[in-house]
N, C-alpha and C positions, 0 to 999 in steps of 0.2 A: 101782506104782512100786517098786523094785528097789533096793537098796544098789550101789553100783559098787565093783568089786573094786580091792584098792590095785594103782596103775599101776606095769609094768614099764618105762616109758617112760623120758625122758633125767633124771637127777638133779641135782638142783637147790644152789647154795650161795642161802641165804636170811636174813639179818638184817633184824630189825625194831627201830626204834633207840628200844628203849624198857625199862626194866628188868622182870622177868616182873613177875605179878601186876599190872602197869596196866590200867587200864579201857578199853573201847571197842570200837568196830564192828570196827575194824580190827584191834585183837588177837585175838578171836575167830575173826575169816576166818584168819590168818595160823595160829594154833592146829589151827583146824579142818582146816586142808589139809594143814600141814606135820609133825605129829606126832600121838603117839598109839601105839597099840603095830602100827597097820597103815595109817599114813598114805595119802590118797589121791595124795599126789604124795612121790615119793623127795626126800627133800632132807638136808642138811646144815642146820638149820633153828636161827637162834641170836638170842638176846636177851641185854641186859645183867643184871648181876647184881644184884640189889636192895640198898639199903645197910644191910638189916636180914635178919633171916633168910629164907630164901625158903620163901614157902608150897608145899604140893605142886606139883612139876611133872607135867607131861604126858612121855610115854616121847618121847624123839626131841629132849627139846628142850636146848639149850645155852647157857651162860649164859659170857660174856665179862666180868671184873672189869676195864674201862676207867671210872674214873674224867673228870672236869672235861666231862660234855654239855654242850656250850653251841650257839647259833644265831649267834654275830656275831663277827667281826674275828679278832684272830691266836690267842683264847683256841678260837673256833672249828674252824683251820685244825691247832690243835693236837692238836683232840680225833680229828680224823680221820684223823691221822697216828698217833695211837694206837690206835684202831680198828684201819688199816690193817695194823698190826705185826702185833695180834691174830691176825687174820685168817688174816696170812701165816702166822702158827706153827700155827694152828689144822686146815688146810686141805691138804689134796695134789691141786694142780692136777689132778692126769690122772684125780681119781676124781670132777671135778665136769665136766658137760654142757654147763650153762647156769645163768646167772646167774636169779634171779629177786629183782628190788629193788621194796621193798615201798614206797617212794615215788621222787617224785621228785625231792624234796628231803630235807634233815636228813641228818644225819654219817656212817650208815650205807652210804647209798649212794654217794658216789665214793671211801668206805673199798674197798668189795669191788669195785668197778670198777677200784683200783689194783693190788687182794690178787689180783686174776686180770683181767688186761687182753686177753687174748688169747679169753674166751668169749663168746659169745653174751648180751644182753642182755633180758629180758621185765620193763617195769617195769610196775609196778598202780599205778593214779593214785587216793589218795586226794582226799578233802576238808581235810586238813589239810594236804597238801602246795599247795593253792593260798592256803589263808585266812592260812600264816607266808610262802608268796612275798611276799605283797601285802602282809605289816608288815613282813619284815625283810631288806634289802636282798641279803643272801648268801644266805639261801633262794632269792632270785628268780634269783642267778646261776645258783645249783648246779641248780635247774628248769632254765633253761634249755640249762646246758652237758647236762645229763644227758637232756633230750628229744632235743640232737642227738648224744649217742651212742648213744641206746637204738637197737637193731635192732626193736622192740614197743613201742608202749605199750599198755597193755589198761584202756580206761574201762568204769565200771559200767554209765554212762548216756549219754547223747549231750549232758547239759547239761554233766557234766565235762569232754567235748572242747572244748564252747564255751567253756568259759571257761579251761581250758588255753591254747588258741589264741588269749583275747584278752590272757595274760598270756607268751606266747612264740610270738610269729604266726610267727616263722620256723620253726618247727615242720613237719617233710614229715608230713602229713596222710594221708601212705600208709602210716606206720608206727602210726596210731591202731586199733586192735581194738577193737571192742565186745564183751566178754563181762561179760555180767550177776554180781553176786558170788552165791549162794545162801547156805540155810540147811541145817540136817542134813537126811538124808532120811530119819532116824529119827524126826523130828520131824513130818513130813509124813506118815510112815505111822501113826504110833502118838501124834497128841498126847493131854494131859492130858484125862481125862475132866473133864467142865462139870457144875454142879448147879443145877437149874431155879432160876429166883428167883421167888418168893412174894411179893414186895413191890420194887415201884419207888417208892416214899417219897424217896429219896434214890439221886442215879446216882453210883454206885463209880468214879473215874476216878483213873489210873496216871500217872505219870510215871515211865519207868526209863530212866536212863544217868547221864553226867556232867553235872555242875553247872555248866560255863563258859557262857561271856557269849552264845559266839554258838546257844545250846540253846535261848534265850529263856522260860529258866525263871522272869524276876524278869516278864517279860509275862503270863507265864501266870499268877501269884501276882497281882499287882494287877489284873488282869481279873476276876478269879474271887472277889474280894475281895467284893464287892457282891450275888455272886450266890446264893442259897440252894438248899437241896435235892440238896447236892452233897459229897458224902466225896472227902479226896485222900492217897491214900498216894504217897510217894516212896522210889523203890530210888536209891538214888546212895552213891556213894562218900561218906565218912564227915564225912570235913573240910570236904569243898563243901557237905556240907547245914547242917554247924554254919557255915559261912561265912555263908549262905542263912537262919538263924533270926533274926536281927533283922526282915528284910523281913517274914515270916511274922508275925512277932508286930504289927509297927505295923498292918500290913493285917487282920490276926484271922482270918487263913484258917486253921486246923486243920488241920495236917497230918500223917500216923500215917509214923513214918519204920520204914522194912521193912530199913536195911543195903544194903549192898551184895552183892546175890546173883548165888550159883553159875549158871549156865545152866538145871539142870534144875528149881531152886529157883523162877528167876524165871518157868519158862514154870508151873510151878505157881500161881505168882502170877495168871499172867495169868488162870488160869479164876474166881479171886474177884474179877474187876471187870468193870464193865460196858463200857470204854472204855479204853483209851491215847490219850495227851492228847503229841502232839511240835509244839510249839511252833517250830522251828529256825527261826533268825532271816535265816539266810546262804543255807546250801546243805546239801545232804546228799550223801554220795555215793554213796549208795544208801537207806539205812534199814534198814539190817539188823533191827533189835530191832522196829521198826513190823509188818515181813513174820515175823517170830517171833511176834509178837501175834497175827495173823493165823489164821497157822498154828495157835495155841492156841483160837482162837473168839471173838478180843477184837477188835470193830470198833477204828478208831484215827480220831482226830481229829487234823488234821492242816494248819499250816501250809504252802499250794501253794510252798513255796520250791522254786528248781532243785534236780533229782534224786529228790526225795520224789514231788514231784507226776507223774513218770514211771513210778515203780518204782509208786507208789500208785493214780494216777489217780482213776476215778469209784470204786473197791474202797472207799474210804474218804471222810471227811468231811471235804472243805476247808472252815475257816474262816480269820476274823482273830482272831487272840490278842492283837494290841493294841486289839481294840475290844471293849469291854465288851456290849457291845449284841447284836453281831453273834457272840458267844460265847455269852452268853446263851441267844440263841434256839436254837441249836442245840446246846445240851445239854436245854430244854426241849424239843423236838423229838425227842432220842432217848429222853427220860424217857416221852413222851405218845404217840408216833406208834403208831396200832397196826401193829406187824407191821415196822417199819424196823430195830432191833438183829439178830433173827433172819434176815432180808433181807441186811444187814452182814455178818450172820457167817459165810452163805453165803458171798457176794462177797469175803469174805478166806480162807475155804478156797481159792476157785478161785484167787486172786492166785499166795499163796502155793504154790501149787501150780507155779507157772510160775519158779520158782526153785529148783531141787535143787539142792546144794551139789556130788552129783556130776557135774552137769552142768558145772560151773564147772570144778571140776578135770580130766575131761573134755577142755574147750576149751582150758585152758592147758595141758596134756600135747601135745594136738596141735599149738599153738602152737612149740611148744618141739621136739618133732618135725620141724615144717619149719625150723628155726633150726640143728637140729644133721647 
């Protein structure tokens, strides 16, 4: 496998409606395509400003000081019209291609659909863009008016079109693309060397990302509550995990909290454990950080919720994380089986392998190609 060279292809305007330095799958993908000092994809690539200093940024990336985000009613309708302004000052029509809006809902997007009406549309459907349709009513418009202007939509998985479709059926279904999101492909050539382990006494299992509800992180703590023979480090942002310490202490699970880490930090992480443990309650819309595990030599255990269970399959270990029982046995099972972790950890090389980040980029350059 091969680096792909940054594309000469059509140039992108791109906002992601979240201040830099936020956590998640989706900041990373947006990061990883759109900036850097030789981006895989041309773009105009911006995020808001942080309301404290901004940690390092990445080359390429820009930061918009729009004040009052909000999700609902005219505080809403406001914020996008300030967005929009932005935008407009920011921007010189003739030097952008094609739009690429990084969901399908939240402020961001019919900001830049106003700030340039006349280009080309490619939106990428997250999982957060369907889990705030379904709580908050102006999300589910802006979904929906924004699925019938996209020229593209491009899902990770086939369970995100599913359920796109059950939440904006009138949706042309000719406009849905499937292109998988990937991880680095420096990551796939060269991950972190592993060190044998001398003792299976106790199985080393991870949790890394964010602390919200639908992560199913408070299931995975009272499941594991009961269980012995078992270490749990957590990577998460800082505040969700002190949010997250009461539950830990009623329950007596022990947990070694690791911060919130850089990308190259955490795939180092990944080679000191024997598992990743993703719990998600809802949906994934893909798993990015499960196939980075992967990629490191870290089997992943894994709630079959939609998107996980596609991107993962048999690669990894479906269980249930709200049953104690049924969690149990299958971490004694990776503890005792001879020969099943090293088995895993094949089976998530090859996964992983089936996701290069430049293939992604790649398919959305061509994409974008036929649009302009």
């Amino acid at each position: 496998m091969s680096f792909l060279s940054p594309l000469a292809g059509p140039t992108a305007a791109t906002f992601l409606d979240l201040p830099a330095g936020s956590p998640g799958g989706s900041v990373e993908l947006f990061l990883d395509l759109y900036t850097g000092d030789q981006p895989l994809i041309p773009a105009r690539a911006f995020m808001l400003a942080p309301t404290g200093p901004p940690s390092r940024l990445p080359a390429g990336l820009e930061l918009l000081t729009v004040p009052g985000k909000s999700l609902e009613g005219q505080a809403f309708v406001h914020y996008v019209t300030a967005l929009r302004k932005a935008l407009t000052c920011a921007l010189d029509a003739t030097q952008i291609d094609v739009l690429h809006l990084q969901h399908l809902a939240f402020g961001a997007t019919p900001a830049l659909i106003r700030a340039l009406p006349t280009h080309p549309r490619i939106v990428l459907l997250h999982g957060t863009d369907l889990l705030f349709a379904e709580s908050h009513r102006n999300q589910l418009q802006i979904l929906r008016e924004t699925a019938r202007a996209a020229d593209a939509i491009v899902v990770p998985t086939g369970a995100m079109a599913d359920r796109l479709l059950r939440l904006a059926p009138q949706t042309d279904r000719r406009k849905i693309t499937h292109i998988p999101w990937g991880i680095p492909d420096r990551l796939l050539t060269t991950p972190p060397p592993r060190l044998p382990r001398t003792s299976m006494s106790h199985l080393r299992l991870l949790y890394a990302g964010r602390l919200t509800a639908e992560k199913g992180a408070e299931s995975l703590i009272r499941s594991l509550a009961p269980i012995h023979g078992v270490d749990l480090s957590i990577a998460a942002p800082r505040a969700q995990f002190y949010a997250l310490a009461p539950l830990l202490k009623r329950s007596g699970v022990r947990a070694r909290y690791l911060g919130w880490l850089r990308r190259p930090q955490l795939w180092k992480t990944f080679t000191d454990h024997d598992a990743l443990v993703v719990p998600s309650t809802t949906l994934e819309a893909m798993g990015l950080v499960a196939l980075e595990a992967q990629a490191c030599g870290l089997p992943v255990l894994y709630q079959p919720v939609p998107g996980l269970s596609e991107a993962l399959a048999a690669s990894g270990v479906a269980t249930d994380f709200t049953d104690t029982g049924a969690l149990a046995r299958e971490i004694d099972r990776l503890r005792t089986a001879p020969g099943l972790l090293p088995a895993l950890r094949q089976a998530g090389y090859a996964n992983a392998a089936r996701y290069p980040l430049s293939a992604t980029a790649e398919a959305l350059d061509n994409l974008g190609r036929q649009l302009t």
